[in-house]
N, C-alpha and C positions, 0 to 999 in steps of 0.2 A: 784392171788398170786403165780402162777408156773412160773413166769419169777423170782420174786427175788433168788432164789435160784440160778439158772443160773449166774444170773448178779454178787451173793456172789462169785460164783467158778471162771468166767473168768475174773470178773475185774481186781482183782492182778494179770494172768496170761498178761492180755495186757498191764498192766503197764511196767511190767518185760520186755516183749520185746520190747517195746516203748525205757524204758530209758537204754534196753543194744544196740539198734540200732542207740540210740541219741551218746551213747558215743563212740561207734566205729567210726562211721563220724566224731565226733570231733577229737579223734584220729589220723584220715590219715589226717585231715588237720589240722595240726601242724604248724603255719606258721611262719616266724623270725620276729623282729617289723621292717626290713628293707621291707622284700616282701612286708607288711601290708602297709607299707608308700609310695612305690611306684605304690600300687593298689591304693590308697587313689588317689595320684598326681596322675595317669592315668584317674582316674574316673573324677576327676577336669578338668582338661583339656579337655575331651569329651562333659561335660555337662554346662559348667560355662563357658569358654572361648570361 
């Protein structure tokens, strides 16, 4: 029973920098629905045609 204590203190510590490091990445990629459309059609053409 001496790791639950452990696991009580750090698991909200590594959620916290899990979802502040998920949202900074979402952040910088900020994308318009045109780039998104022409990554789409890129991807198609590479793999399907």
């Amino acid at each position: 029973m001496v790791m639950s204590h452990e696991i009580i203190i750090f698991a909200p510590i590594f959620a916290v920098l899990i979802g502040f490091i998920a949202f900074t990445i979402l952040k910088k990629r900020k994308r318009s629905a045109k780039s998104i459309y022409k990554l789409i059609d890129d991807l198609e053409k590479k793999y399907i045609y």
